[in-house]
Phi, psi and omega in degrees: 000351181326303172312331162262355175317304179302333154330296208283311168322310201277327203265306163241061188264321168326056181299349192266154175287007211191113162247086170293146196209141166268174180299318168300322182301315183299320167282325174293001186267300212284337184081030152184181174298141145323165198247175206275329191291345206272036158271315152328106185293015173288319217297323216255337191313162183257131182194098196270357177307180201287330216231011186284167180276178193288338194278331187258350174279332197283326166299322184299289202295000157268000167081047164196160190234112173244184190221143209275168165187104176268331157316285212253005164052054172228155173234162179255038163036090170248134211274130121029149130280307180230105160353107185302340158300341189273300188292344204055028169256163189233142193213148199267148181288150182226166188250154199225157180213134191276000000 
């Protein structure tokens, strides 16, 4: 997950519930590109298990959830009441249109 540490750093860090990043914003936290796969929306799911890929144990565990607008490449941040890592459930990535 080394790689998403910084996302996760920057997300809680956060006070507002609600955080927007365009995608390009994501790649500059993280210091390199998304990987081609993150066009999928499977990609984005919130999934604190152990064997989950890494980008979705890292949404959790900053305790935010997002939801895509792939048209306009922006994700929307929405912070958790109670983290999926905390819970162990997995919620479907959801879509928001600006």
């Amino acid at each position: 997950m080394a790689k998403y540490d910084p996302l996760v750093r920057y997300l809680r860090r956060q006070k507002a519930l609600e955080v927007e990043l365009s995608f390009r914003d994501i790649e500059r936290i993280l210091g390199g590109l998304l990987p081609k796969a993150s066009a999928n929306p499977q990609w984005w799911l919130v999934d604190g298990a152990a064997l989950a890929p890494p980008q979705q144990r890292a949404f959790a565990e900053a305790g935010y959830k997002p939801e895509l607008d792939f048209h306009l490449e922006r994700v929307r941040f929405i912070k958790s009441l109670a983290p999926a890592a905390a819970s162990g459930r997995e919620d479907q990535a959801t879509s928001f249109h600006s």
